[in-house]
KELO-930993 format. One line per field, with one value per residue (C-alpha): residue number from 1; residue in one letter; x, y, z. Coordinates in nm, 3 decimals. Each point is the difference from the previous one (the first is absolute). Example, Ala and Ser with C-alpha at 12.3 -4.5 7.8 and 13.67 -1.06 7.14 Angstrom:
<zators>
num <- (1  2) .
residuo <- (A  S) .
c1 <- (1.230  0.137) .
c2 <- (-0.450  0.344) .
c3 <- (0.780  -0.066) .
</zators>
This chain:
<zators>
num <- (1  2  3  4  5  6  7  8  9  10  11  12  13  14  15  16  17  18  19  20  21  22  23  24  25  26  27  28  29  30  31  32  33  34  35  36  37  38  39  40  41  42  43  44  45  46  47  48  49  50  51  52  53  54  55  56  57  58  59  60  61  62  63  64  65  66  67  68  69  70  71  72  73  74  75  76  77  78  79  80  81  82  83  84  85  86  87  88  89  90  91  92  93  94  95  96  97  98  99  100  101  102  103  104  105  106  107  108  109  110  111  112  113  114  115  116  117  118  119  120  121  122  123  124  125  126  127  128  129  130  131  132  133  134  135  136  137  138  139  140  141  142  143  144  145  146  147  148  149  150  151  152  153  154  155  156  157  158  159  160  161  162  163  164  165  166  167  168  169  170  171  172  173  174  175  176  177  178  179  180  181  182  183  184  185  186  187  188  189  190  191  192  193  194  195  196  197  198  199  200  201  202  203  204  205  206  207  208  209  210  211  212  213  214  215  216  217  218  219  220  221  222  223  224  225  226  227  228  229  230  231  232  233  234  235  236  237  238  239  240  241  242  243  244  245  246  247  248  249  250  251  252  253  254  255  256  257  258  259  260  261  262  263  264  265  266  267  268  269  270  271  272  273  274  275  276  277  278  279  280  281  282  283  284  285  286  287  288  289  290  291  292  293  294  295  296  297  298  299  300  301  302  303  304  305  306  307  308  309  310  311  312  313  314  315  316) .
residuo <- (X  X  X  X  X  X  X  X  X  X  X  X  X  X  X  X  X  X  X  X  X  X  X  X  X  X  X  X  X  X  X  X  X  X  X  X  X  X  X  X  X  X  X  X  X  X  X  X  X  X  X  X  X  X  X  X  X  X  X  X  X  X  X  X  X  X  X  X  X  X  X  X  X  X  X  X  X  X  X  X  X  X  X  X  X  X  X  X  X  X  X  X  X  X  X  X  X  X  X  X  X  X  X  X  X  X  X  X  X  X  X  X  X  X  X  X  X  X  X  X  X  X  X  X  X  X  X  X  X  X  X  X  X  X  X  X  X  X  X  X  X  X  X  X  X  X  X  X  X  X  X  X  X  X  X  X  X  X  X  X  X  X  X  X  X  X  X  X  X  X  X  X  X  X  X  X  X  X  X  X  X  X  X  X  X  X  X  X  X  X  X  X  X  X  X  X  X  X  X  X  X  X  X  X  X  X  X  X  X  X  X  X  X  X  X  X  X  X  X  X  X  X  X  X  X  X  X  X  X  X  X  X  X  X  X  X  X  X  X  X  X  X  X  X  X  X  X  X  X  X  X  X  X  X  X  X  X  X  X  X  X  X  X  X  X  X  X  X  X  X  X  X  X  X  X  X  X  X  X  X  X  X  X  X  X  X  X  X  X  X  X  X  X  X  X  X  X  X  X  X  X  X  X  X  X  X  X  X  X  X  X  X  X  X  X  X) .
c1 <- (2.290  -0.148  -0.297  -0.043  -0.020  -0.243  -0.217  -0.017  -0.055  -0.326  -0.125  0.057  -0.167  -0.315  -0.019  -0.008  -0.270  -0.214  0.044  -0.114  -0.306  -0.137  0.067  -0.364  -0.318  -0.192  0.245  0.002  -0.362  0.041  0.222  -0.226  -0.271  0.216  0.032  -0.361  0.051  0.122  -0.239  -0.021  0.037  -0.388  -0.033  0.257  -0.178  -0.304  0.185  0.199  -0.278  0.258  0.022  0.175  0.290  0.107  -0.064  0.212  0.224  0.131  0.003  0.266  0.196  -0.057  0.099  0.312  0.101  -0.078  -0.311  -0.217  -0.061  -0.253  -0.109  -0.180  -0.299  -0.061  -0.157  -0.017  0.258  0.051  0.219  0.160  0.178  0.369  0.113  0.350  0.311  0.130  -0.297  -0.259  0.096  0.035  -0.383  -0.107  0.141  -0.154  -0.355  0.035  0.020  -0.338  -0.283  -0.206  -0.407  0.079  0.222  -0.245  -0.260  0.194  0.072  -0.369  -0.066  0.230  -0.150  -0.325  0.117  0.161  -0.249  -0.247  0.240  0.050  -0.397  0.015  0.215  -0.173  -0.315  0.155  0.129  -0.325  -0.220  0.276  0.087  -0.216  0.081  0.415  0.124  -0.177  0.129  0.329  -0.031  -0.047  0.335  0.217  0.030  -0.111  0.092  0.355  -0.015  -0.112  0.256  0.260  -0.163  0.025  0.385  0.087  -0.206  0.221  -0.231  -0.110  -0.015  -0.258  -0.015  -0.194  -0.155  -0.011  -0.248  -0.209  -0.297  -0.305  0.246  -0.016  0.416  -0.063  -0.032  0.350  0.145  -0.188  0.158  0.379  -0.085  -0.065  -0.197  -0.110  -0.068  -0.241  0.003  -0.200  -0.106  -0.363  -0.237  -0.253  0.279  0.139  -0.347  0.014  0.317  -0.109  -0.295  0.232  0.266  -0.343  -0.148  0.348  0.029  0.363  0.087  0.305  -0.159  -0.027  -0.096  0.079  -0.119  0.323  0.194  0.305  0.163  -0.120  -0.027  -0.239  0.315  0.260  0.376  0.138  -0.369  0.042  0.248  -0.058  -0.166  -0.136  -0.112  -0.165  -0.137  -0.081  0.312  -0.088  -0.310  0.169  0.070  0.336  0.134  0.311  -0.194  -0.164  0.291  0.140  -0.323  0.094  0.287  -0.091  -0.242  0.221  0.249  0.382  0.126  -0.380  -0.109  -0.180  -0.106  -0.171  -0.140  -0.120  -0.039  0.295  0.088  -0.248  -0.197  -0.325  -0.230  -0.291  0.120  0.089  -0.345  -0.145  0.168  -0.029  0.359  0.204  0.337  0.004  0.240  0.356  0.352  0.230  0.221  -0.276  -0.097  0.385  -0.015  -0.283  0.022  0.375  -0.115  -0.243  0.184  0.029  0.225  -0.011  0.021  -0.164  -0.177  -0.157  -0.225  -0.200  -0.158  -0.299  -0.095  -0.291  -0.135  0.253  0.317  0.120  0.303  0.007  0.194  0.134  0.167  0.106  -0.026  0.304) .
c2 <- (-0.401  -0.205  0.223  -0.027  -0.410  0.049  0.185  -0.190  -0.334  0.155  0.150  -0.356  -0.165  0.257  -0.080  -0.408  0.060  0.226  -0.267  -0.292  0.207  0.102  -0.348  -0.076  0.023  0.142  0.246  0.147  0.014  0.213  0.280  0.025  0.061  0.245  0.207  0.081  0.169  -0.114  -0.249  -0.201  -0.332  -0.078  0.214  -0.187  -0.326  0.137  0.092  -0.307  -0.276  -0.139  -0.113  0.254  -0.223  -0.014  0.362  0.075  -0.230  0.116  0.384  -0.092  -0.132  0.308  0.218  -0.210  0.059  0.399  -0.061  0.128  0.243  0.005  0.279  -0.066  0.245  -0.165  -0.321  0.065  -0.095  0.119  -0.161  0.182  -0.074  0.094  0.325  -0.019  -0.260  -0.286  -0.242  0.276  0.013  -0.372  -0.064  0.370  -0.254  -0.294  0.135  0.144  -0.351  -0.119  -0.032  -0.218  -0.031  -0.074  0.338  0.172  -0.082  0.047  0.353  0.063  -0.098  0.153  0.375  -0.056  -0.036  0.255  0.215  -0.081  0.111  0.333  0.023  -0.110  0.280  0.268  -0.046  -0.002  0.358  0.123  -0.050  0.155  0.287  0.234  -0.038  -0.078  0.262  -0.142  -0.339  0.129  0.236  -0.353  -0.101  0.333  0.353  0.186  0.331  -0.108  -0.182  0.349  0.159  -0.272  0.044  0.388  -0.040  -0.277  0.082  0.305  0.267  0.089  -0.218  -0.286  -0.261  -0.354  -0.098  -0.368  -0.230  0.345  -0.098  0.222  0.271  0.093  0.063  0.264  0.310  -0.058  -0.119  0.263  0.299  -0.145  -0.104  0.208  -0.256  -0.342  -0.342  -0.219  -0.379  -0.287  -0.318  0.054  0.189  0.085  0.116  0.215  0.171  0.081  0.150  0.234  0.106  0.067  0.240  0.185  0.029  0.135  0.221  -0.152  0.070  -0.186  -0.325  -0.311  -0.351  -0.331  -0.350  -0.244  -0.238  0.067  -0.225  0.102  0.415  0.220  0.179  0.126  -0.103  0.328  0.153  0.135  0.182  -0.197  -0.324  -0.046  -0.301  -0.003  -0.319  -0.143  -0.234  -0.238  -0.109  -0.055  -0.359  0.146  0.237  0.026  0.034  0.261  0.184  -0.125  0.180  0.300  0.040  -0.050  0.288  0.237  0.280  -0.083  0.202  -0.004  -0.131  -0.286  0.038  -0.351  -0.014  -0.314  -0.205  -0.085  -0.400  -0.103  -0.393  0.148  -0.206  0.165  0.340  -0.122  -0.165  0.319  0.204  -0.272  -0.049  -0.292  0.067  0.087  0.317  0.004  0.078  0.245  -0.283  -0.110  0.322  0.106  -0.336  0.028  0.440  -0.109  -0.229  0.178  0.250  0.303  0.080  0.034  0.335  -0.050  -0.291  0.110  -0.232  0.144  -0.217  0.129  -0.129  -0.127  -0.118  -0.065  0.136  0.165  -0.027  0.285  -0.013  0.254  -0.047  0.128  -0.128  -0.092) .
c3 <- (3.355  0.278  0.028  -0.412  0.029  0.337  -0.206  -0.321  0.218  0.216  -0.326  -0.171  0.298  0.015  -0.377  0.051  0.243  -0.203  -0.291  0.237  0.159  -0.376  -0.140  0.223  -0.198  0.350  0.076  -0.319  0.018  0.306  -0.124  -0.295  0.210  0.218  -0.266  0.050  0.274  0.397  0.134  0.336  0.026  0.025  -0.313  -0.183  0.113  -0.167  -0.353  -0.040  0.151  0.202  0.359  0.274  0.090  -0.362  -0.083  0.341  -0.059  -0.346  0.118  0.265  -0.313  -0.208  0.277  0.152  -0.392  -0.028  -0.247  0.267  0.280  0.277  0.159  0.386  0.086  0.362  -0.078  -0.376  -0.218  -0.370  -0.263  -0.277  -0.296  0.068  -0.260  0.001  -0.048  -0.231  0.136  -0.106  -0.349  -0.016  0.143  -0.269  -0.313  0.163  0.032  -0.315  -0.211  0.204  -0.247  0.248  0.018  0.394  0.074  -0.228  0.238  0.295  -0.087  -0.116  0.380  0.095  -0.134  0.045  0.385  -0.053  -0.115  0.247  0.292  -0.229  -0.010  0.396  0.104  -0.246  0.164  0.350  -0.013  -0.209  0.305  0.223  -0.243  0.176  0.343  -0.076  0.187  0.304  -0.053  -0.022  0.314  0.168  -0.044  -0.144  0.130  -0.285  0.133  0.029  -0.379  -0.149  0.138  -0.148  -0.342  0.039  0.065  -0.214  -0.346  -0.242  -0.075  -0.343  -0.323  -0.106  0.256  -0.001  0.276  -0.018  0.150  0.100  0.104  0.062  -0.017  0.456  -0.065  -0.281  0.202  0.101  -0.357  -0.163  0.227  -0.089  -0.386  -0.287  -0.139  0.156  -0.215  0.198  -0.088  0.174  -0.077  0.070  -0.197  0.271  0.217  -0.274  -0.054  0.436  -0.091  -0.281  0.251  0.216  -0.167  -0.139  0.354  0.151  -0.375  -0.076  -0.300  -0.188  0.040  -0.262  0.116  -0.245  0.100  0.036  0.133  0.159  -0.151  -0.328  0.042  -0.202  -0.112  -0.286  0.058  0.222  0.043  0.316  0.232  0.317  0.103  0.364  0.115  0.343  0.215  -0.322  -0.090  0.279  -0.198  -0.323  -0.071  -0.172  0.177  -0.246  -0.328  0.134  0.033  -0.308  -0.179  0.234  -0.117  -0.391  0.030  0.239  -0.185  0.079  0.307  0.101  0.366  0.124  0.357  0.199  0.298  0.124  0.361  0.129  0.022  0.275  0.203  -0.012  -0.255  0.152  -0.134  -0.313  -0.058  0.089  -0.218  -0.299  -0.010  -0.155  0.162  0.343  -0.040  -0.143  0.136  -0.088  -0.158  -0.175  -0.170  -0.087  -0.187  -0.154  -0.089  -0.128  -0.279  -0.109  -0.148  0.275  0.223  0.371  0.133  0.388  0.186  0.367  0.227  0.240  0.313  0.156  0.377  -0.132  -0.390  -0.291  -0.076  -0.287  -0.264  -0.213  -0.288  -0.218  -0.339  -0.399  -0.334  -0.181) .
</zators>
């Protein structure tokens, strides 16, 4: 009984606080602008034309109350719009009753930024498409990550290969998969990719031009999903594998493979990242909500370069 009353009083209390934070004009201004997309703290100065000690100081409101999250890359921090909990779906009814010409044009700011960094990042790995196997090599043992693909990916079936480049992996995916769905976000690097599977006469191959947070692909297309050293550059790394899991068959696999949680901003510049690796915790979370379930989760630490967590999972 005790436990009951606890719990109604902290969810009463959270609830107050939620109330007080969203009964400010700025702070409401900043979760609609979150919803964008996660932004830094410089960025959101940008969107909302407001100094840096305001912006910061209302985001250590919204996240004391659970209405935000922040994420810390090394000296990069990201804020978030919170998904889940009573406070969320009091700030989703808020910003839903805003007709305002000033959140309008923070949130046109706010995409165009946006945008820009999208256009940023496309262009970054269209100049290294060719040559990403050596920039990997740099920091990875690609020998070893073959092999982990080879024992981690079911044979047979139609599987997507997400975030795929100029297509160096497909050899390997192509040997394991009946048939291999190529998406990228680049059309140039798509084109390297066809050249590629004609060159090495692969056959099975289709590319589409995508996001992966918005996949070239039916609800339950495909048999398997592998994404590899690709999630660390998404913005999102759980809609991506929300849209995974839209386009995946139930009881089909999903198999990740990305750097392992890592201090080494240098490496993640290199290899255009945004998040500098994730942790086993991190990627249960994140595989969890998406609609799979976990079936293994190894990390492997080489003497030298980046680890790796290598996650496989199934469709619900």
């Amino acid at each position: 009984m005790i436990s009951i009353y606890l719990y109604v009083v902290m969810n009463l209390i959270t609830t107050i606080a939620a109330l007080s934070a969203l009964a400010d004009a700025t702070r409401l201004r900043l979760l609609a602008v979150l919803g964008e997309g996660s932004l830094a703290v410089s960025e959101l100065v940008t969107c909302l034309e407001l100094s840096q000690p305001r912006v910061s100081h209302h985001l250590a409101i919204l996240l004391r109350c659970g209405l935000v999250r922040v994420r810390r890359e090394g000296v990069r921090a990201y804020y978030a719009r919170e998904s889940r909990g009573e406070p969320v779906r009091l700030a989703d009814a808020a910003i839903a009753r805003l007709d305002d010409p000033t959140v309008r044009a923070d949130r046109l700011r706010a995409a165009r930024l946006l945008a820009d960094r999208k256009a940023e990042r496309r262009g970054f790995f269209a100049t290294l498409a060719r040559t990403w196997p050596e920039n990997l090599a740099a920091w990875i043992d690609l020998d070893a990550y073959r092999t982990t693909v080879a024992a981690l990916v079911p044979p047979g079936g139609t599987m997507a290969d997400l975030g795929c480049g100029s297509g160096w992996l497909l050899p390997t995916l192509s040997a394991i998969a009946s048939r291999v769905i190529g998406v990228d976000h680049s059309p140039e690097i798509l084109d390297q990719a066809r050249q590629r599977a004609r060159d090495a006469g692969i056959p099975g191959c289709e590319f589409r031009l995508g996001e992966l947070e918005h996949l070239p692909l039916r609800e339950r297309e495909v048999d398997a999903v592998f994404i590899g050293l690709v999630l660390h550059s998404v913005p999102d790394p759980q809609a991506a594998l929300e849209e995974a899991a839209r386009v995946c068959e139930t009881g089909g696999t999903l198999t990740v493979i990305e750097p392992l949680a890592h201090h080494n901003e240098h490496a993640r510049d290199e290899l255009g990242g945004l998040w500098m690796g994730f942790s086993e915790s991190e990627m249960a979370q994140w595989v969890a909500s998406s609609g799979f379930t976990m079936l293994s989760a190894e990390t492997r630490t080489p003497p030298a370069g980046l680890g790796l967590i290598a996650v496989q999972a199934r469709r619900d």
